[in-house]
C-alpha positions in Angstrom: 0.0 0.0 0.0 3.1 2.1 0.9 4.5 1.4 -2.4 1.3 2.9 -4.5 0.8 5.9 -2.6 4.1 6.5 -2.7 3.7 6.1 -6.6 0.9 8.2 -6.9 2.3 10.7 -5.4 5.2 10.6 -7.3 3.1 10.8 -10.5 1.3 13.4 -9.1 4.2 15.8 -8.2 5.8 15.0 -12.0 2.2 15.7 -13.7 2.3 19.1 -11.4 6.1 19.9 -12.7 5.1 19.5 -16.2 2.0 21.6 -16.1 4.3 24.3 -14.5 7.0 24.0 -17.2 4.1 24.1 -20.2 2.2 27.1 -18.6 6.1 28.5 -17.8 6.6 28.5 -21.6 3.5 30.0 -22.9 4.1 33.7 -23.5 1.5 36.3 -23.8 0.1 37.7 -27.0 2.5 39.8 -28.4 1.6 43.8 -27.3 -0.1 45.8 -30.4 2.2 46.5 -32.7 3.5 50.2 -33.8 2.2 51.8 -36.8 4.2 51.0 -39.7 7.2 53.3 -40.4 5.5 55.5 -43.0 1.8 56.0 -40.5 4.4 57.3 -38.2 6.2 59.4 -40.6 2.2 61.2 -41.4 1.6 61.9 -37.5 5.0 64.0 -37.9 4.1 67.8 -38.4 6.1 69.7 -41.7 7.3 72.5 -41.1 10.3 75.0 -42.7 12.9 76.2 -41.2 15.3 78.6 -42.1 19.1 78.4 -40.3 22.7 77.2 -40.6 23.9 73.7 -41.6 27.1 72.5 -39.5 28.8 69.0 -39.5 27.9 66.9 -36.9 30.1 64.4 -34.9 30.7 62.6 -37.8 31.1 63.0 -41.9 27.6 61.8 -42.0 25.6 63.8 -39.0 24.2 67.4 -40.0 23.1 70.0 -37.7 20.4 72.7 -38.8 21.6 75.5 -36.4 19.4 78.7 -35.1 16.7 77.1 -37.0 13.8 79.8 -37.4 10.5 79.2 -38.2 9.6 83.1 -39.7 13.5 84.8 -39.8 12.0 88.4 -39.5 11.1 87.8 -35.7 14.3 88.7 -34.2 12.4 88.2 -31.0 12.6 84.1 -32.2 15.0 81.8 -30.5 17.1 80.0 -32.9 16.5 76.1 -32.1 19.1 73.2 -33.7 17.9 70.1 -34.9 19.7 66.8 -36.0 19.1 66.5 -39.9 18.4 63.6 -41.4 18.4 63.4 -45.6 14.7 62.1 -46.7 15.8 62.4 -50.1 19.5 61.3 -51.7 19.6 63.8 -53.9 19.6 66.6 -51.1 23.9 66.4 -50.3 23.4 68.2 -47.3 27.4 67.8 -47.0 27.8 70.6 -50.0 25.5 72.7 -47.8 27.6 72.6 -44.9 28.1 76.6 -43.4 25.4 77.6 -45.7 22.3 79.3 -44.2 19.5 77.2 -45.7 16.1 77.0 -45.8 14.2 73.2 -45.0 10.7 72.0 -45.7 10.5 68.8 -43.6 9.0 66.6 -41.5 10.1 67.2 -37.3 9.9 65.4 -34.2 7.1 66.0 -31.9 10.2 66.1 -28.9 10.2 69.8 -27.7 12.8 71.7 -30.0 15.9 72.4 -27.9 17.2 75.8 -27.4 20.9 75.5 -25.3 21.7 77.8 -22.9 24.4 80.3 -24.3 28.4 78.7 -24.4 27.3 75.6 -24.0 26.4 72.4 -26.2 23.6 69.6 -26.3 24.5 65.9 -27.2 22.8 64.6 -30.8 21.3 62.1 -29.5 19.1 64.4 -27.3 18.3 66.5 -30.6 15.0 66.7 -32.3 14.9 64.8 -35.6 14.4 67.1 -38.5 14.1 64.5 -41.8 14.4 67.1 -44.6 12.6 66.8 -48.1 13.7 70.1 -49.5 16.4 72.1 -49.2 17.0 75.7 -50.3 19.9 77.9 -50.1 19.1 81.2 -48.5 22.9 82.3 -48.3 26.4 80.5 -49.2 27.3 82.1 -45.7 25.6 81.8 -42.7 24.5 85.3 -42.0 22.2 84.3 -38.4 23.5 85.0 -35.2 22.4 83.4 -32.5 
């Protein structure tokens, strides 16, 4: 009698430990996924900017620097914004120390204004993802 309880115990302990391990392994539905690239690329507001384009940290970063939204304001702070090329055919690299104006699509993350004499990492930029580009100057002519 000792011998089948102890068995059915047994078998009842291993059925337990493989009901754990099965429910263990079952993951959740996966969360909703985000809008496709592009749906997110609509939400983006376009706007146009006029200011200065300066080489990043890299041959390939661009900064858009005292960006303005209406350049008569003088009461305007200039805001700087990471550009990103939508189109290849924009070379933003021949545009580099040329005051410029952008028609693009930015980031909803609050435009950055740095406090004078002092500098803000790229990373912590606003995304500005240019489809136009005009050249206002070939120098840039704003001052912060």
């Amino acid at each position: 009698m000792k011998r089948t309880a102890m068995g059915l115990l047994a078998g009842v302990v291993m059925a337990t430990g493989v009901v754990v391990a099965q429910s263990a392994g079952q993951q959740p539905p996966p969360p909703q996924q985000q809008p496709p690239q592009q749906q997110q690329k609509q939400d983006k507001p376009e706007v146009t900017l006029t200011g200065c384009v300066t080489q990043g940290s890299s041959p390939a970063v661009f900064i858009l620097d005292n960006a303005r939204i209406n350049t008569d304001d003088r009461t305007e702070k200039g805001k700087i914004f990471l550009l990103v090329a939508g189109a290849e055919d924009l070379n933003l690299k021949n545009h580099v120390n040329h005051e410029v104006s952008i028609t693009g699509q930015a980031d909803a993350k609050t435009m950055v204004t740095p406090p004078p004499g002092s500098k803000i990492e790229e990373k912590e930029l606003p995304k500005l993802t240019a489809k136009s580009l005009t050249v206002v100057a070939d120098k840039c002519t704003t001052a912060r």
